[in-house]
GUFIVEX-155907 format. One line per field, with one value per residue (C-alpha): residue number from 1; residue in one letter; x, y, z. Coordinates in Angstrom, 1 decimal. Last residue first. Example, Ala and Ser with C-alpha at 12.3 -4.5 7.8 and 13.67 -1.06 7.14 Angstrom:
REM residues 2
num = 2, 1 $
residu = S, A $
px = 13.7, 12.3 $
py = -1.1, -4.5 $
pz = 7.1, 7.8 $
//
This chain:
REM residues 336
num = 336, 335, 334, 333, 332, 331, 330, 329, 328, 327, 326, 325, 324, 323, 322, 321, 320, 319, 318, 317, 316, 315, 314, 313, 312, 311, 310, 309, 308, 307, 306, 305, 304, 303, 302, 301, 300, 299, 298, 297, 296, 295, 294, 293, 292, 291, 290, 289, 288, 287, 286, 285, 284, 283, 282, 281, 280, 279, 278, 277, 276, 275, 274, 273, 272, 271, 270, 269, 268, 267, 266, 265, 264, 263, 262, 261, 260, 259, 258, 257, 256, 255, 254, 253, 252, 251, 250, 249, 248, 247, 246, 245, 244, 243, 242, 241, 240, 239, 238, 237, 236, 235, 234, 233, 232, 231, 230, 229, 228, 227, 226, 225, 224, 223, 222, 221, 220, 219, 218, 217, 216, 215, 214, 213, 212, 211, 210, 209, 208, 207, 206, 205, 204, 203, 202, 201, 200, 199, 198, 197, 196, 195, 194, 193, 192, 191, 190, 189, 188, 187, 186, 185, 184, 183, 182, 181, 180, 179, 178, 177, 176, 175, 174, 173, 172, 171, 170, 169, 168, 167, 166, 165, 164, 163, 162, 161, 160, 159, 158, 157, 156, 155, 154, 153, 152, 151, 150, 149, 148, 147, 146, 145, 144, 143, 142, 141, 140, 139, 138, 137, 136, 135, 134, 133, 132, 131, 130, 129, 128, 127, 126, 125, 124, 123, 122, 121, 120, 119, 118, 117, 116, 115, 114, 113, 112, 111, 110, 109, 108, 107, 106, 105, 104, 103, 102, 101, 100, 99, 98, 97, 96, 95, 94, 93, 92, 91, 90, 89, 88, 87, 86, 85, 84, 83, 82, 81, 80, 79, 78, 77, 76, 75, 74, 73, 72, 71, 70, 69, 68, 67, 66, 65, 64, 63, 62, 61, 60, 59, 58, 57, 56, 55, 54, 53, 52, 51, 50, 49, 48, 47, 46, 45, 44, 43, 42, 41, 40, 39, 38, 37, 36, 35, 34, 33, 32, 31, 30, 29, 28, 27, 26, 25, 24, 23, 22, 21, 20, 19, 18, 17, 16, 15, 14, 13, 12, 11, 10, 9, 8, 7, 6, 5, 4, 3, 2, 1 $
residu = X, X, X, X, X, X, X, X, X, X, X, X, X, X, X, X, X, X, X, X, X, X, X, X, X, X, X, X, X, X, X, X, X, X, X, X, X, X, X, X, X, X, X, X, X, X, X, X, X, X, X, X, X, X, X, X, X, X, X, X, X, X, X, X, X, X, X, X, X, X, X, X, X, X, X, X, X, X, X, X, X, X, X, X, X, X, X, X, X, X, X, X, X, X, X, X, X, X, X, X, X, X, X, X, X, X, X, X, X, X, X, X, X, X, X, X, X, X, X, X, X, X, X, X, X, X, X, X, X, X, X, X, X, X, X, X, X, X, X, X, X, X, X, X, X, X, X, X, X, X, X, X, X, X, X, X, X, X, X, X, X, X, X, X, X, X, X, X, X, X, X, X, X, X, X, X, X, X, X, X, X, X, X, X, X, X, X, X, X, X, X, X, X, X, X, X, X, X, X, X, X, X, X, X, X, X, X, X, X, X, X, X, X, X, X, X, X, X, X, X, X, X, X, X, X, X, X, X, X, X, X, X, X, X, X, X, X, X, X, X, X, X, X, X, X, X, X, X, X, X, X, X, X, X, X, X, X, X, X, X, X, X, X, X, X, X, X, X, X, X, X, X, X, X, X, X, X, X, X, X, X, X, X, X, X, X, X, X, X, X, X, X, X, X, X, X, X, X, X, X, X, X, X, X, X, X, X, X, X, X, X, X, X, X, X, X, X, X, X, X, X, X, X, X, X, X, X, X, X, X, X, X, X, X, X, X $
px = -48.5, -47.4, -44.4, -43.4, -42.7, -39.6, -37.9, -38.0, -36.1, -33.5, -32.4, -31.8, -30.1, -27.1, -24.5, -26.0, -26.2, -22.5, -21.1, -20.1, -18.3, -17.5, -19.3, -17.5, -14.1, -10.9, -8.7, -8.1, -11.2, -10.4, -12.5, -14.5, -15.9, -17.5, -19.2, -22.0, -23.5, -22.1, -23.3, -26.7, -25.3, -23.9, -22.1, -20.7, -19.5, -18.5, -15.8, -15.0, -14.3, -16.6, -16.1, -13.9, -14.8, -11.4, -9.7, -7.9, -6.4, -8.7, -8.1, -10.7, -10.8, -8.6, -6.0, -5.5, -6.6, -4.3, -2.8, -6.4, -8.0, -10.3, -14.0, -15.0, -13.5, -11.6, -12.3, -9.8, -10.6, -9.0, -10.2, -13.1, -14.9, -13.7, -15.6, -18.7, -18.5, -17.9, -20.9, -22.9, -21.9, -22.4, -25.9, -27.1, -25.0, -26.8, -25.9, -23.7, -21.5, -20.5, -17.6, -16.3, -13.6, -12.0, -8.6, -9.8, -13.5, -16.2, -19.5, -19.3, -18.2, -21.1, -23.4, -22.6, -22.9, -26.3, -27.8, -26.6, -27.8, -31.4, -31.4, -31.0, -33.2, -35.9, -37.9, -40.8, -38.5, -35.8, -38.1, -40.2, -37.1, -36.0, -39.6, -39.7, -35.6, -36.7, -39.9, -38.9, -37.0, -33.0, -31.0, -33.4, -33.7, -37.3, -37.6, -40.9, -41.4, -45.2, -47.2, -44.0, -44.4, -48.3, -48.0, -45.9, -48.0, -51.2, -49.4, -48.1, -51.5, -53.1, -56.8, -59.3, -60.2, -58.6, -55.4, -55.2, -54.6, -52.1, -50.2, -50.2, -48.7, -46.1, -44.7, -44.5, -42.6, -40.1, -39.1, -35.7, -35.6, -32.8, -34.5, -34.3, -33.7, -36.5, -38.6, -39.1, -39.1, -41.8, -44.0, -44.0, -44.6, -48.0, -49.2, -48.7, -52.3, -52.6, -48.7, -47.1, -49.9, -49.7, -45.8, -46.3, -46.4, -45.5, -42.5, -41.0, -40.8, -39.0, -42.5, -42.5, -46.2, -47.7, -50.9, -51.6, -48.9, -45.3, -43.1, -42.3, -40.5, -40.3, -44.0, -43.8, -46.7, -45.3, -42.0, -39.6, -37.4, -37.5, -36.5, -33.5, -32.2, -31.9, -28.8, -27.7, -25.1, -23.6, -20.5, -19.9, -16.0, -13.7, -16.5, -14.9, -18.2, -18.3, -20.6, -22.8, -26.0, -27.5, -29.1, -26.3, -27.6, -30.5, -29.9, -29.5, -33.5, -33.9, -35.3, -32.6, -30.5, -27.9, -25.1, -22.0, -23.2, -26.1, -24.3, -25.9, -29.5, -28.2, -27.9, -31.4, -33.0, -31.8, -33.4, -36.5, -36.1, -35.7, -39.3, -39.1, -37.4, -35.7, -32.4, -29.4, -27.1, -24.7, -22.0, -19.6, -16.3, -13.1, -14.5, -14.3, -16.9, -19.0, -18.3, -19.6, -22.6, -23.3, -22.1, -24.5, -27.3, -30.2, -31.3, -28.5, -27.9, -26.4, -24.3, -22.0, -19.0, -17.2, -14.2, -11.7, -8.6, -10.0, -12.5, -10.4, -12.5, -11.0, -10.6, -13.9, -15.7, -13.4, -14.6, -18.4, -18.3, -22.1, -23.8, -26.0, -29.1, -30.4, -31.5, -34.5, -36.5, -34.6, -32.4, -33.5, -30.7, -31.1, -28.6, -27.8 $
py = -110.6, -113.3, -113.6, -110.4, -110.9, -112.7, -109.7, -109.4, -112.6, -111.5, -108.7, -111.3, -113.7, -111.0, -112.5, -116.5, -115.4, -113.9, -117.0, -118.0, -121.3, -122.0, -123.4, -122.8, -122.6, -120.6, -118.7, -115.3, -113.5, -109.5, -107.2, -104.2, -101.3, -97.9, -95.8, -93.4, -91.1, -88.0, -89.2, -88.1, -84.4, -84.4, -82.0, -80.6, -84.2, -85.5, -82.7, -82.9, -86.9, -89.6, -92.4, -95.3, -97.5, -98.2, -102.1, -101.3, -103.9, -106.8, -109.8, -112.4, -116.5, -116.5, -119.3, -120.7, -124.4, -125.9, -128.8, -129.3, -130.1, -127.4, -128.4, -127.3, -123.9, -122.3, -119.3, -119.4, -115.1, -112.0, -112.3, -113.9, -112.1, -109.0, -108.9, -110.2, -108.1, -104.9, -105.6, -106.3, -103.0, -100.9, -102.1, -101.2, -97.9, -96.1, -95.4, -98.9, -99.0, -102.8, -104.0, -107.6, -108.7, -111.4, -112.5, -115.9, -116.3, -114.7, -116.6, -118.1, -114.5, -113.1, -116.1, -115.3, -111.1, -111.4, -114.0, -111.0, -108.3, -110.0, -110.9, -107.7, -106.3, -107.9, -105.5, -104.8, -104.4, -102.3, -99.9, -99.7, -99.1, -96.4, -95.2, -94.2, -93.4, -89.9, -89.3, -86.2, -85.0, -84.7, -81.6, -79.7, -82.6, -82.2, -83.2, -84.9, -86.7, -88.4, -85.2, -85.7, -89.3, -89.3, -86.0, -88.4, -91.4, -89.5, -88.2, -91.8, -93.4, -94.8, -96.4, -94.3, -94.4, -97.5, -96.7, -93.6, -95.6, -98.3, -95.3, -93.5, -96.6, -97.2, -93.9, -93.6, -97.0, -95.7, -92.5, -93.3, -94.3, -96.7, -97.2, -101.0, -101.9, -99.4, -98.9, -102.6, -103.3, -101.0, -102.0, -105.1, -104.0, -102.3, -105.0, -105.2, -104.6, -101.5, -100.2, -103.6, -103.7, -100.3, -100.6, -103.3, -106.9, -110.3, -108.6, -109.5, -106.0, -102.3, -102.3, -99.0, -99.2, -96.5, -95.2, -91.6, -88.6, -88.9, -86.4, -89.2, -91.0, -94.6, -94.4, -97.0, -95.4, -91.7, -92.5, -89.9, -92.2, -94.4, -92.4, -90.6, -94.2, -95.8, -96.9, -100.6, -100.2, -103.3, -104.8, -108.3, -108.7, -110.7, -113.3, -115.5, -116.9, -120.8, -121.5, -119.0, -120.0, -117.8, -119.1, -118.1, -114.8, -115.3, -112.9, -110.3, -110.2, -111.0, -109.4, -110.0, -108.0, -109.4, -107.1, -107.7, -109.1, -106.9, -103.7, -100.9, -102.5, -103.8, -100.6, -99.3, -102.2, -102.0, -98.4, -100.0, -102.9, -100.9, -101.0, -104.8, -103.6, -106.6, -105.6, -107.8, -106.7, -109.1, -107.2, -108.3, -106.6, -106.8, -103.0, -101.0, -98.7, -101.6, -101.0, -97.5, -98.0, -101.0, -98.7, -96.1, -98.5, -95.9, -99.5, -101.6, -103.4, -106.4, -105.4, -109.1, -108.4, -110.5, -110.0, -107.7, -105.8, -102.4, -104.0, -102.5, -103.5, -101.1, -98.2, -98.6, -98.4, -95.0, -93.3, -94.4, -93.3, -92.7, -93.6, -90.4, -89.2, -85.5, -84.1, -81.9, -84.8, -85.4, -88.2, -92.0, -94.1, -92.8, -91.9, -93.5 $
pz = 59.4, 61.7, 60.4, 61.0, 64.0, 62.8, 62.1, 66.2, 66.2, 63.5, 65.8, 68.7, 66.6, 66.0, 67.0, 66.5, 62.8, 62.3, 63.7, 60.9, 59.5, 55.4, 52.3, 49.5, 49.2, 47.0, 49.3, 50.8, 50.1, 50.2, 52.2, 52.0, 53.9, 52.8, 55.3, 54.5, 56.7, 55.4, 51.3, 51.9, 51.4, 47.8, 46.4, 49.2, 50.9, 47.7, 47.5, 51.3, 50.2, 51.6, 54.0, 53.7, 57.2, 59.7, 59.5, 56.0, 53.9, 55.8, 54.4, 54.6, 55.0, 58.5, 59.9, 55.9, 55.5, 53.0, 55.5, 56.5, 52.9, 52.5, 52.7, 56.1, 55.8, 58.6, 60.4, 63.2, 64.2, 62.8, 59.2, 59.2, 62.5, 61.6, 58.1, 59.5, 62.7, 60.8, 58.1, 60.9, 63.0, 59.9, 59.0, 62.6, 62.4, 59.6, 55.9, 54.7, 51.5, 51.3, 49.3, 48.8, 46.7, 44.9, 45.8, 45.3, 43.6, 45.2, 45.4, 48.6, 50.2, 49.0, 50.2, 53.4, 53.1, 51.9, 54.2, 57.2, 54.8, 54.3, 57.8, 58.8, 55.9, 56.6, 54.1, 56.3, 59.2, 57.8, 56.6, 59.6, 61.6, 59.8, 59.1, 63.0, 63.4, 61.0, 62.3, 64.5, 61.4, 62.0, 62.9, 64.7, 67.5, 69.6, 72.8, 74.4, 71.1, 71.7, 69.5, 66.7, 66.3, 66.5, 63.4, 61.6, 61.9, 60.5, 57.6, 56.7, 56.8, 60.3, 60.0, 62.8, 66.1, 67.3, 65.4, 68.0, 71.1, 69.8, 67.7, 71.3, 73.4, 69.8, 70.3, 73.9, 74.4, 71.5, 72.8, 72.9, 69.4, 67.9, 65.1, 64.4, 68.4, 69.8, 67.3, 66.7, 70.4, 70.5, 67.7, 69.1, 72.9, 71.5, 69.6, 65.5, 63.2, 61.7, 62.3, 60.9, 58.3, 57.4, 57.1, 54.5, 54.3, 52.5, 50.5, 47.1, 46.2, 47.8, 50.5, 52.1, 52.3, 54.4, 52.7, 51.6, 51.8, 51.3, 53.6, 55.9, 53.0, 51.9, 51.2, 47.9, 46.2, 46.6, 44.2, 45.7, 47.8, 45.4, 42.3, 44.8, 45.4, 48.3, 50.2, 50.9, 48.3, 47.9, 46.1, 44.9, 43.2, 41.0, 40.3, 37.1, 36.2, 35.3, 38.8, 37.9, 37.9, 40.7, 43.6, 45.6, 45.0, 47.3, 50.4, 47.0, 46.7, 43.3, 39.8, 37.9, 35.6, 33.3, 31.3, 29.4, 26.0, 25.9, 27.0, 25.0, 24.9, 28.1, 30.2, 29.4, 29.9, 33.9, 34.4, 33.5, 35.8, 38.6, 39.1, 39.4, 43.9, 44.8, 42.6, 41.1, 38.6, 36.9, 35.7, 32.8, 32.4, 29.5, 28.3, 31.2, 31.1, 32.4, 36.0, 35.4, 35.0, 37.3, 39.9, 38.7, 37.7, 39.1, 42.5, 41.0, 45.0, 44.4, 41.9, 41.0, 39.1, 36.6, 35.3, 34.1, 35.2, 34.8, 37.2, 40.3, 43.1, 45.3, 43.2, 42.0, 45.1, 46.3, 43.1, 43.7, 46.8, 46.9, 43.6, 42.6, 43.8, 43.5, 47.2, 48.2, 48.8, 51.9, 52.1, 53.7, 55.4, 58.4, 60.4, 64.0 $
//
């Protein structure tokens, strides 16, 4: 599994950005919905084209900068709001025209570099990785979770093998001293008993810390639903993913409507198509040998996308009860 995070050598830019476009094709118009605006740069160039409106959604109110930028020069074209994408049916859009929703569930080069969000192992100070509209940070999680919670967190977020050893030696040194970032690397690294040259030691660590303090399976999995309800027919879906995890939900949710009886409840029956997606393509889009040289964090990424087949609302998934067992440990969080 990859991690999500690049190294602070690295300059950002929106990963297949050429392939996203292609697909959701706003030279024809409409109304796009960014779930992920993080620099703007699908956002961007969405609104090159001049029959386009993009509404931009991010969690993270530091993007909100970035976001004023683009509509002082697109005012008429442009909304930003400061909402975790699982809530974009809460949107008032029902008169919009949605042609597509696409995701990047990267980070940006700002964030990963901004020290008071502690997104990186090379930060120093407090863990946080909070991206906004959290109840916790990685401090709490690593201050205050039990030893077989921060497992299973390492474990099935990060995919670490040595994830038992990891959180047994956390457990043991937290009662010494309050953990920070530098602290947790040099645990990480002291409990490895093999070191991988290619990746840093910490590397499926503040994965899974990531992903848990922001929720983000359930946020993708909420995400992905209420997508699909937004999209008008022959709209379209994308979703750049960077590790497997995200990968294998976006696959399942895509498969799952398209290959499956997936049928609306609130479609008369004799209109009721047998799947609600298209699938053009069943393998990911990944990047170019071009994008690949010029930009490194881009060899983990994997574009997918799908077409909705018919107008509807609410619809059947499965997608929750699939993965209820990753959403559980999310929900350990609660206690936080």
């Amino acid at each position: 599994m990859e991690a999500t995070i690049v190294s602070d050598t690295q300059k950002h830019y929106p990963v297949l950005l050429n392939e996203l476009i292609s697909i959701i094709t706003p030279q024809y118009g409409g109304t796009f919905i960014d779930c992920t605006f993080g620099n703007g740069g699908y956002s961007k160039k969405i609104l090159e084209y001049n029959n386009t409106k993009v509404i931009a959604l991010d969690r993270d109110i530091e993007t909100q900068n970035k976001a004023n930028e683009l509509f002082l020069k697109f005012e008429e074209r442009f909304l930003f709001k400061n909402l975790k994408f699982s809530q974009l049916n809460n949107l008032k859009i029902k008169n919009e025209d949605i042609k597509g929703v696409v995701f990047d569930l990267g980070y940006s080069y700002i964030q990963i570099k901004d020290p008071k969000k502690g997104l990186s192992f090379d930060s120093h100070g407090e863990l946080n990785m909070k991206m906004g509209l959290n109840n916790f940070s990685a401090e709490d999680v690593i201050n205050k979770l039990s030893e077989k919670e921060l497992e299973k967190i390492f474990k099935f977020f990060g995919e670490e093998k040595e994830s038992k050893k990891i959180a047994r030696n956390i457990v043991k040194e937290r009662i010494k001293q309050k953990i920070d970032t530098q602290l947790l690397v040099k645990i990480i690294e002291k409990s490895k008993s093999f070191k991988n040259y290619k990746i840093h030691s910490a590397t499926k660590v503040f994965q899974a810390l990531r992903i848990f303090v922001n929720k983000e399976i359930s946020e993708l999995i909420y995400g992905l639903i209420n997508a699909l309800k937004v999209l008008k027919k022959d709209g379209v879906i994308a979703v750049v993913t960077f590790h497997s995890l995200e990968d294998k939900i976006v696959k399942y949710f895509f498969k799952s409507l398209s290959e499956n009886k997936s049928i609306s409840r609130y479609m008369p029956s004799v209109e009721q198509p047998d799947t609600l997606l298209k699938l053009s393509q069943k393998k990911p889009i990944i990047a170019s040998k071009k994008e690949l040289t010029e930009n490194l964090s881009s060899r983990s990424a994997k574009l997918r996308y799908a077409i909705k087949k018919a107008n509807f609302y609410d619809f059947e998934t499965d997608i929750i009860d699939k993965f209820q067992n990753l959403i559980e440990i999310e929900n350990i969080g609660n206690q936080l």
